[in-house]
Backbone as CSV, one residue per row, in Angstrom:
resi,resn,N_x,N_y,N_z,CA_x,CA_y,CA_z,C_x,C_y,C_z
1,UNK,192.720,78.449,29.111,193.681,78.631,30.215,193.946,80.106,30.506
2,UNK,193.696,81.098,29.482,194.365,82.292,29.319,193.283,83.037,29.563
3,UNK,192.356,82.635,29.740,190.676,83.287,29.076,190.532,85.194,30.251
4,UNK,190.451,84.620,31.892,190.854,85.540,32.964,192.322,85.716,33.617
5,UNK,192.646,86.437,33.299,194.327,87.667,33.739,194.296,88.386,35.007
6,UNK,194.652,88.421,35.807,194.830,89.462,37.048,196.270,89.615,37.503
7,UNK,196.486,90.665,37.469,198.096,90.982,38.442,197.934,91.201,40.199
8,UNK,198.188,90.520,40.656,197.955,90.605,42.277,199.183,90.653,42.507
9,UNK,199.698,90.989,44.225,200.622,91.087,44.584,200.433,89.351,45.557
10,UNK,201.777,88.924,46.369,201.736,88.010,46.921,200.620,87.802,48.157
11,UNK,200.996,88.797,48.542,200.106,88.862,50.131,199.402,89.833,49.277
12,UNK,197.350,89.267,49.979,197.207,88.229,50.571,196.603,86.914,49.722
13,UNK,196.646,87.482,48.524,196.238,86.712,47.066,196.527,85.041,47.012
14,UNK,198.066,85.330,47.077,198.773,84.080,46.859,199.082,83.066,48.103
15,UNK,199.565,84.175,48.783,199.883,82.963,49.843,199.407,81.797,51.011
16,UNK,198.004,82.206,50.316,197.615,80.072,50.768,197.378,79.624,49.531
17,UNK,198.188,79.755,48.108,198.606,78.632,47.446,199.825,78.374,47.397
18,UNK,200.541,79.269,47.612,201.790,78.939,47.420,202.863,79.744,48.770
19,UNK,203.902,78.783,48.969,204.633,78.521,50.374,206.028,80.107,49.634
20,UNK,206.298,80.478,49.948,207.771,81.269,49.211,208.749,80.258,48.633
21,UNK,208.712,79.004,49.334,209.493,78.156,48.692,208.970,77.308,47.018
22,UNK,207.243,77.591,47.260,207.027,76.876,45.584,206.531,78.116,44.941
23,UNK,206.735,79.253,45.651,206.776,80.298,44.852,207.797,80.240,44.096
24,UNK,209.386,80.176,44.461,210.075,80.778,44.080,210.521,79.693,42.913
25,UNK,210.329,78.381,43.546,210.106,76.892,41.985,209.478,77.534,41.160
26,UNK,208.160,77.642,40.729,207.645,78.821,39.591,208.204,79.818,39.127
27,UNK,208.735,80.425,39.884,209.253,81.501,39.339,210.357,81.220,38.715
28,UNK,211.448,80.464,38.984,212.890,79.994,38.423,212.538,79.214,37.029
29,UNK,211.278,78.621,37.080,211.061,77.750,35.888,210.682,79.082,35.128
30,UNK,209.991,79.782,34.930,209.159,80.518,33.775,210.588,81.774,33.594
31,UNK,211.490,81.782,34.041,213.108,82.537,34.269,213.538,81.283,33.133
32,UNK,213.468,80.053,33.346,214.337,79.372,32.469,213.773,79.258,31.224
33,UNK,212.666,79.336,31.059,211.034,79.047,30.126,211.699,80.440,29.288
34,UNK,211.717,81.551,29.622,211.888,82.685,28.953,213.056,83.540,28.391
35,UNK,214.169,82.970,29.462,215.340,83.319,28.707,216.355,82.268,28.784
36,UNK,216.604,81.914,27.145,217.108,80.689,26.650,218.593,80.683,27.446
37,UNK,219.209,79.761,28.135,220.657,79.467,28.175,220.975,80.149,29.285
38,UNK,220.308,80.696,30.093,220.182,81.411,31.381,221.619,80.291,32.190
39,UNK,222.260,80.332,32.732,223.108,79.779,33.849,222.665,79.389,35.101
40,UNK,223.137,78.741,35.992,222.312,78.505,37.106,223.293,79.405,38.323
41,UNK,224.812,79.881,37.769,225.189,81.067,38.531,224.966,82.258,37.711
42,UNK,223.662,82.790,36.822,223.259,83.887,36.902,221.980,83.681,37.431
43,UNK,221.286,82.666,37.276,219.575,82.499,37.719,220.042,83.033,39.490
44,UNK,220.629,82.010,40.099,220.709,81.909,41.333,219.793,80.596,41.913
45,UNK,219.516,80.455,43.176,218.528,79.180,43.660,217.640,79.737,44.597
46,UNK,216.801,78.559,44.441,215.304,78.907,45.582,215.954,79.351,46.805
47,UNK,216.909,78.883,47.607,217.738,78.826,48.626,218.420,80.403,48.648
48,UNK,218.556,80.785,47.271,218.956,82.581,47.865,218.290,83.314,47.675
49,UNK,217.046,82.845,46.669,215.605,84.205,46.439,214.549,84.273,47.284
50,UNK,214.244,83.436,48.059,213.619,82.730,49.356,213.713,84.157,50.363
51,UNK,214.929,84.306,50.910,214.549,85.446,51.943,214.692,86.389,51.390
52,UNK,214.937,87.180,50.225,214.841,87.962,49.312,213.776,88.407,49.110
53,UNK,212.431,87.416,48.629,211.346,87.521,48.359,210.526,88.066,49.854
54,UNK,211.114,86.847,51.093,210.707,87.128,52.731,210.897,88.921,52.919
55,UNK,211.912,88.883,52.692,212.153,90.232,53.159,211.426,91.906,52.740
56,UNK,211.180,91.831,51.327,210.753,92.783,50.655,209.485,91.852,49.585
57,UNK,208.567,91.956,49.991,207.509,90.675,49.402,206.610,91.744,48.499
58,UNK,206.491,92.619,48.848,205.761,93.793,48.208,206.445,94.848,46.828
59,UNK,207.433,94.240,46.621,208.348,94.769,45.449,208.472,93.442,44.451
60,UNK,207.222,92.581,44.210,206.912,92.257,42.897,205.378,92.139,42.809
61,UNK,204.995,91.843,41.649,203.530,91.601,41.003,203.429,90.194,40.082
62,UNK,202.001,89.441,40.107,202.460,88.349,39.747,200.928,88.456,39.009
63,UNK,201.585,88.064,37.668,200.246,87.418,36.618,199.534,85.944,36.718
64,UNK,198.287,86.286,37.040,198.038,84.924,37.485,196.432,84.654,36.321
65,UNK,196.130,83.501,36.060,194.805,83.189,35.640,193.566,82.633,36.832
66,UNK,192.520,82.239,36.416,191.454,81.995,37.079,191.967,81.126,38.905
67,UNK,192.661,80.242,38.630,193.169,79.536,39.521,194.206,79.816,40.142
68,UNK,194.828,80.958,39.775,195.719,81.383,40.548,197.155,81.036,40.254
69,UNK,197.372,80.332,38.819,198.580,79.835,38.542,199.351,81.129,37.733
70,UNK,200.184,81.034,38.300,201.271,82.257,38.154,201.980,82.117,36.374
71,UNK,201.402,82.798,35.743,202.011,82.898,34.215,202.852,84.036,33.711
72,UNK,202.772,84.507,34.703,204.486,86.006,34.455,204.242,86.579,35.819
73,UNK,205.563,87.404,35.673,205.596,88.279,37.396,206.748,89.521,37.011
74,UNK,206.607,90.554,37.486,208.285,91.283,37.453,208.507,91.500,39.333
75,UNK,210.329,91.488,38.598,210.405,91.698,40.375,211.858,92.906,40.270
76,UNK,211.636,93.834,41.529,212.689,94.621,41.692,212.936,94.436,43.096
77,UNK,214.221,94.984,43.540,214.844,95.247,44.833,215.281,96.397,44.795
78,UNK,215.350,97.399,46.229,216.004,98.537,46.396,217.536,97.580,47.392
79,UNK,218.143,97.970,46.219,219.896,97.480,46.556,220.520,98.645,47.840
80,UNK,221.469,97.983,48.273,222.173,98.884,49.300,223.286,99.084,47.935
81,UNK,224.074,100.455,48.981,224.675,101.533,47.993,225.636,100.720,47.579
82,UNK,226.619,99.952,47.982,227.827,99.398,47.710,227.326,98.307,46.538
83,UNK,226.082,97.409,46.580,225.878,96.546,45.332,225.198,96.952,44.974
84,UNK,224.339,98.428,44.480,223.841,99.053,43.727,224.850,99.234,42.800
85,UNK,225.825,100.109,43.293,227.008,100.388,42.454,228.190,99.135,41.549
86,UNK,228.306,98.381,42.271,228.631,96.943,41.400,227.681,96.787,40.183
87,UNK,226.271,96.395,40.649,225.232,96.460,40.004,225.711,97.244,38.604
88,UNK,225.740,98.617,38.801,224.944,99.402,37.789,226.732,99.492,36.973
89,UNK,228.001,99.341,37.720,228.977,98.676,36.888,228.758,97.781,35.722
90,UNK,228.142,96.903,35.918,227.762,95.712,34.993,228.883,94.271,36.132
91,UNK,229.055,94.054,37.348,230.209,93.560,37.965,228.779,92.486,38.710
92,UNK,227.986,92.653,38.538,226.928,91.835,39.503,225.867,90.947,38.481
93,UNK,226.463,89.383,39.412,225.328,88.504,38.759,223.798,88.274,40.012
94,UNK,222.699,88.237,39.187,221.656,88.635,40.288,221.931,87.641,41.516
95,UNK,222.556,86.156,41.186,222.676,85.476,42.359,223.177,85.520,43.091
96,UNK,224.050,87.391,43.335,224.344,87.733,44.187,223.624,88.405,45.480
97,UNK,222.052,88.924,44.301,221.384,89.500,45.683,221.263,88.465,46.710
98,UNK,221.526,89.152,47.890,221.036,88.301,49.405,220.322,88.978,49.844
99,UNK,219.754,89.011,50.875,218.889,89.655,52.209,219.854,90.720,52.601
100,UNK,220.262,90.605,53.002,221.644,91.038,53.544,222.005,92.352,52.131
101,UNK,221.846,92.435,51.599,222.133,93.472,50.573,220.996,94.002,49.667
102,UNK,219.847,94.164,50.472,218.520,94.431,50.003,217.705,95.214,51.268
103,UNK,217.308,96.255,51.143,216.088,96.996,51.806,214.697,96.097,51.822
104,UNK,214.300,96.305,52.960,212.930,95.529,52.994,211.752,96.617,53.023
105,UNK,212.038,97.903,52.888,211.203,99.052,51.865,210.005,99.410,53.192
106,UNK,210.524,98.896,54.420,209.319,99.159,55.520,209.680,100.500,56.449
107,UNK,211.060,101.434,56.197,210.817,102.756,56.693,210.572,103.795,55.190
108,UNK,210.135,104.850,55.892,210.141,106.013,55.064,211.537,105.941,54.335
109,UNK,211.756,106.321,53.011,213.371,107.476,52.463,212.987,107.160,51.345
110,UNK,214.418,107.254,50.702,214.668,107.205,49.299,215.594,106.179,48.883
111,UNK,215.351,105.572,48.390,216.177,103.969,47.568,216.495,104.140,46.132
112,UNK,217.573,102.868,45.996,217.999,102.815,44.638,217.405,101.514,44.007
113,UNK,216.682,101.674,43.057,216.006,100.611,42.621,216.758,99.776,41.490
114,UNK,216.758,98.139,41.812,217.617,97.366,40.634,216.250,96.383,39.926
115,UNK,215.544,96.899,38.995,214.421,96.031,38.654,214.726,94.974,37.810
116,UNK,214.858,93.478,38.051,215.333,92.541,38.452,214.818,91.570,36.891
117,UNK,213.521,92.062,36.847,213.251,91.335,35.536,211.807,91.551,35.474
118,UNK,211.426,90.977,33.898,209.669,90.861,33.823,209.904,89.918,32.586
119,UNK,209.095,88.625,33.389,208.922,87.760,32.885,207.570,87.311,32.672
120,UNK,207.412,86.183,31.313,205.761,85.804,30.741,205.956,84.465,30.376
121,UNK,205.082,83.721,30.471,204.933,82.596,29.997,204.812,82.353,28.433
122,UNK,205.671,81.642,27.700,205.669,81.891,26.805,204.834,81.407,25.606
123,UNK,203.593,81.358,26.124,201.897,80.935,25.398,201.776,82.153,25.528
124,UNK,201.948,83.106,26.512,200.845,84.088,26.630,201.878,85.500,25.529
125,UNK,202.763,85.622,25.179,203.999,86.728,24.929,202.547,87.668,23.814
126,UNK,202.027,86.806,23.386,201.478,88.307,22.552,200.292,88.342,22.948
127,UNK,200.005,88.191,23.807,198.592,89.162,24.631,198.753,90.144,24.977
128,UNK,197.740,91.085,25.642,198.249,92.176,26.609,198.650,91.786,28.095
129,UNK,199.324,91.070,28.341,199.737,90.694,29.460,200.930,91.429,29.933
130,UNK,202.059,91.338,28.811,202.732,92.691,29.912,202.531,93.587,30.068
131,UNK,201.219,94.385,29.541,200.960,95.794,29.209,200.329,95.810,30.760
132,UNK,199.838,94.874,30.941,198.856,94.655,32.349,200.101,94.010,33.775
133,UNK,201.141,93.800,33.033,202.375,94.063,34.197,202.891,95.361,34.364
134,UNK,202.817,96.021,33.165,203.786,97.147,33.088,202.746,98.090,34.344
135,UNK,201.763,97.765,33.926,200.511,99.082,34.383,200.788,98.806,36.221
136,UNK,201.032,97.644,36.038,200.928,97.597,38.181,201.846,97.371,38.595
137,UNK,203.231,97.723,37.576,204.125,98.443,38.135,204.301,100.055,38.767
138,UNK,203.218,101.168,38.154,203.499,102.108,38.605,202.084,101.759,39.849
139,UNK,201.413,101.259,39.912,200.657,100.815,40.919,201.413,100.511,42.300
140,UNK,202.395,99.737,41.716,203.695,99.414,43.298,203.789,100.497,43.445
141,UNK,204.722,101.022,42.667,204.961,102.584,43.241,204.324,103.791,43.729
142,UNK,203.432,103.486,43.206,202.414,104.365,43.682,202.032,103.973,45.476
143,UNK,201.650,102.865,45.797,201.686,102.492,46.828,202.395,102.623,47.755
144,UNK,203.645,102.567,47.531,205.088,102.920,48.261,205.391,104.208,48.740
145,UNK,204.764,105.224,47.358,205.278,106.405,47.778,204.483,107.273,48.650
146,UNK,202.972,106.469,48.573,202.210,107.233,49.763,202.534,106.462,51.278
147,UNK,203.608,105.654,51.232,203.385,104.754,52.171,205.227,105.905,52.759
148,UNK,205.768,106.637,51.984,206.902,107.447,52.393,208.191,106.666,51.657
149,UNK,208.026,106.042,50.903,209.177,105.183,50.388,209.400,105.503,48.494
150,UNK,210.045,106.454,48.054,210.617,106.600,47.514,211.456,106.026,46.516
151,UNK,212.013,106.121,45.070,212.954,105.606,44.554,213.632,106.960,43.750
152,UNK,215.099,106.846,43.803,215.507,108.017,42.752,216.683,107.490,41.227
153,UNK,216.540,106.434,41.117,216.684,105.258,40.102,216.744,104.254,40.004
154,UNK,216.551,104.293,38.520,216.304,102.272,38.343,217.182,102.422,37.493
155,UNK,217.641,101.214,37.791,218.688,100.408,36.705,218.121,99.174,36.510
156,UNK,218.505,98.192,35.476,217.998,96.816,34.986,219.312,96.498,34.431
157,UNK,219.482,94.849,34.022,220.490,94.415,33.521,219.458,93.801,32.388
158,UNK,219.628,94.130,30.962,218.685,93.533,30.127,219.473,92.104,29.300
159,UNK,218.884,91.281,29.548,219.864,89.673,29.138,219.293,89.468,27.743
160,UNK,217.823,89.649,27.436,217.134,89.220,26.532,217.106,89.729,25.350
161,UNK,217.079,89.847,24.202,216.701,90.957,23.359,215.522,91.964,23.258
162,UNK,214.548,91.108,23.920,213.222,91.743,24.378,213.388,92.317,25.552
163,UNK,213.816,92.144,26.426,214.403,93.170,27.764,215.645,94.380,27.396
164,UNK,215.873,94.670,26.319,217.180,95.444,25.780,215.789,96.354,25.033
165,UNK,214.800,95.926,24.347,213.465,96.287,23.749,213.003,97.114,24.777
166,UNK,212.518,96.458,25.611,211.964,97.200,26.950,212.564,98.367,27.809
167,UNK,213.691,98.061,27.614,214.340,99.592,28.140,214.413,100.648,27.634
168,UNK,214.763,100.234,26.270,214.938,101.285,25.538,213.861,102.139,25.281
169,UNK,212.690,100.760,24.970,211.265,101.904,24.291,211.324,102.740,25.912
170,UNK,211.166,101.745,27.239,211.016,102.853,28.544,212.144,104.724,28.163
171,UNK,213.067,104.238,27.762,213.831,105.552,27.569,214.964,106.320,28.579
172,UNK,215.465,104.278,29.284,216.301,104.050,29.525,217.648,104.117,29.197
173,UNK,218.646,104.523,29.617,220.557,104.620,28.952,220.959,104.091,29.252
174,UNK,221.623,103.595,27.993,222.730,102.168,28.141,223.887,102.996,29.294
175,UNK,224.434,102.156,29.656,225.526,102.526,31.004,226.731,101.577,30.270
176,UNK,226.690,100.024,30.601,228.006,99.745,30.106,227.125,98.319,29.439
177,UNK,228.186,96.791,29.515,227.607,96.248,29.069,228.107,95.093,30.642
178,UNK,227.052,94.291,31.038,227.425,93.728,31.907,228.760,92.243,31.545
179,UNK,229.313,92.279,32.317,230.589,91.307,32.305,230.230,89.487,31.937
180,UNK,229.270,89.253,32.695,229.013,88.076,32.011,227.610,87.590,31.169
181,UNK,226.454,88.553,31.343,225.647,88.923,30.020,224.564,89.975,30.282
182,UNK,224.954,90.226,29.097,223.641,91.859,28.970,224.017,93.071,29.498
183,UNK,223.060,94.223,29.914,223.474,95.282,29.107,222.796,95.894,30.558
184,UNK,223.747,96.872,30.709,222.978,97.656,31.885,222.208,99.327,32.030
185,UNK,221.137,99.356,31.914,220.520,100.239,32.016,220.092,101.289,32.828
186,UNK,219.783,102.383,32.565,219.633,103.407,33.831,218.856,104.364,33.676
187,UNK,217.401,105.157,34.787,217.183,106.171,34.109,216.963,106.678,35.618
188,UNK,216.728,108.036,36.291,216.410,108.452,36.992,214.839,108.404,36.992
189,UNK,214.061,108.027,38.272,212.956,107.720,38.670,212.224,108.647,38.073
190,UNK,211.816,109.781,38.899,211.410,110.696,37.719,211.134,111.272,36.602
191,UNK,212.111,110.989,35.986,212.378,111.200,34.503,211.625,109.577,34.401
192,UNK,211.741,108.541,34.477,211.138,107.242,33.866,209.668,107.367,34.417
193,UNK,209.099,107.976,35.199,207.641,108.510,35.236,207.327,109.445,34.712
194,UNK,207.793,110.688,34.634,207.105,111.321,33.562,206.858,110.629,32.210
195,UNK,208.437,110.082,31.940,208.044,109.489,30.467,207.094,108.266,30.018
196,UNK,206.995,107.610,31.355,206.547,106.796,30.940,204.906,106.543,31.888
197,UNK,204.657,107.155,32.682,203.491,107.426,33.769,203.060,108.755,33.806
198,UNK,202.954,109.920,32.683,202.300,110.850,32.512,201.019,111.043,33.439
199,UNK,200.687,109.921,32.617,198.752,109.923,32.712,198.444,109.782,34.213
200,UNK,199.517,109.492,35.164,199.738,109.245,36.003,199.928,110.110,37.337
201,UNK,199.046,110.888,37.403,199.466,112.733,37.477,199.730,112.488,38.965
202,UNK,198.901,111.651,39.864,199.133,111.425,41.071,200.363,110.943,41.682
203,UNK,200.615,110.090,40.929,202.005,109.769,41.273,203.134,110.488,40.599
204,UNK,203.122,110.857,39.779,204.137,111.713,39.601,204.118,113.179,40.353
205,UNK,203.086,113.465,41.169,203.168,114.570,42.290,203.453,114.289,43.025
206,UNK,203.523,113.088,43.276,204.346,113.020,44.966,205.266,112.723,44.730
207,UNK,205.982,112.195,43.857,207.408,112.315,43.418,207.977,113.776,43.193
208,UNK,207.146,114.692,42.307,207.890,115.985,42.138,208.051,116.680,43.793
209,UNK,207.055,116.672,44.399,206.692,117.548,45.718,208.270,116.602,46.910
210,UNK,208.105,115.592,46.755,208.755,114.328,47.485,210.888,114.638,47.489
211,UNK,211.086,114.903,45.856,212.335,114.759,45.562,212.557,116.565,45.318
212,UNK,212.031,117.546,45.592,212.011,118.665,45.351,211.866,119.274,47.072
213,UNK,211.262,118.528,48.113,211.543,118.895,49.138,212.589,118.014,50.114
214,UNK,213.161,116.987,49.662,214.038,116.100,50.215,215.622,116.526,49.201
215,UNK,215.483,117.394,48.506,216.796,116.938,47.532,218.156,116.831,48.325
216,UNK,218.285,117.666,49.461,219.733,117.449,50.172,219.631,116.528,50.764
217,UNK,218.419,116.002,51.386,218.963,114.651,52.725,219.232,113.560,52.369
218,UNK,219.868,113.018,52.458,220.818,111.737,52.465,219.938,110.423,51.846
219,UNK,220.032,109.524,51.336,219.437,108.499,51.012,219.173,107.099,52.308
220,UNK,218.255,106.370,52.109,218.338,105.342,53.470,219.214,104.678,53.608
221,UNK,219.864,104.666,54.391,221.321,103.909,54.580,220.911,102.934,55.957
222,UNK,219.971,102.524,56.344,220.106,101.589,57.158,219.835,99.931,56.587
C-alpha cells in the first residue's frame, strides 16, 4: 500500500478524484485517526473547511500513494490581523477559521501565517513521509514567494505531543498555552528558514532581498 509516496498539491493532481467536499471527509478522518480525543468543536466540519480549502487551495500539500489515496497532508492559512492575534493569544479554536477570516494568497504582500497542522496516517508514522511533507513545505513557499506573496510569521497551535516535538525541534517559541488545548507557537518566517531551509539558498534570498526592501510597508490588509 505504502510501496510509492508523492506529495502533490490539490490542483491539478487531485481534483478529478476527489470533490472539496470528500476531500475534506478524508481529511477530518486521518485529523481524528491522529490525534486521540480531538472534539468536534475543535476539529470543526466539512461545512466550514470546504470554502476554506475553496478559497486558498494552494496553501496545503497532500501525501498520496500509487492511487492517489491521501495518507497525510499539512495545511496552513494566512489569517487576517484581528484572528491572527486571537490565534497566537491561544483564544482560537481552528473551527473558527472561516473564509471570511482567511486570505486567498492571490495578490502580491506580506501575510501572517497560522500553520494549521501536519498530519499522517498512522501505518505510515515511521517512514520518511513527513520528512517528504516537511520538504514541500518550503516548496509552497517557495512558490508563493516568486509568485510576490510573502509570509513574516508562523504560528501553530501544537495539540499533540508530537506536534509540541515538531516545533520545537523547528526552533519555534512557546508563546502561551492555548485555552482549550495545546500550546501556541511562534517563530518569525525568516528566522524559521534560515533555520530550518538553509540548504535552501533560493528561497531564503528572496525572503532576505523581499523583507529587507519592504520592511516599512504595511502588511495585506485586504
Amino acid at each position: 500500500m505504502f510501496e510509492t509516496l508523492a506529495v502533490i498539491p490539490y490542483h491539478p493532481f487531485l481534483s478529478g478524484k476527489y470533490s472539496y467536499e470528500s476531500l475534506l471527509d478524508r481529511l477530518i478522518y486521518l485529523d481524528y485517526a491522529d490525534m486521540k480525543g480531538i472534539t468536534k468543536e475543535e476539529e470543526g466540519t466539512r461545512e466550514n473547511w470546504v470554502p476554506v480549502f475553496k478559497k486558498s487551495p494552494y496553501s496545503s500539500r497532500y501525501l498520496v500513494d500509487g492511487n492517489l489515496n491521501i495518507l497525510g497532508y499539512w495545511h496552513f492559512v494566512a489569517l487576517k490581523e484581528k484572528m491572527f492575534r486571537k490565534a497566537k493569544k491561544g483564544l482560537m479554536l481552528d473551527q473558527e477559521i472561516t473564509a471570511n477570516n482567511v486570505y486567498s494568497l492571490e495578490k502580491r504582500g506580506r501575510y501572517m501565517m497560522y500553520f494549521v497542522e501536519t498530519v499522517t496516517h498512522p501505518d505510515i508514522r515511521n517512514t520518511d513521509a513527513v520528512a517528504m511533507l516537511d520538504e514541500s513545505f518550503y516548496d509552497a513557499v517557495y512558490d508563493f514567494a516568486r509568485s510576490g506573496v510573502f509570509f513574516t510569521e508562523r504560528i501553530t497551535n501544537a495539540v499533540t505531543p508530537g506536534a509540541v516535538k515538531r516545533a520545537t525541534g523547528f526552533g519555534m517559541r512557546f508563546v502561551t498555552k492555548n485555552i482549550y488545548r495545546g500550546s501556541i507557537y511562534s517563530m518569525g518566517m525568516t528566522d524559521f528558514l534560515l533555520r530550518n531551509a538553509s540548504r535552501r539558498m533560493d528561497l531564503f534570498r528572496l525572503y532576505l532581498k523581499e523583507m529587507g526592501r519592504r520592511r516599512k510597508r504595511p502588511r495585506a490588509t485586504i
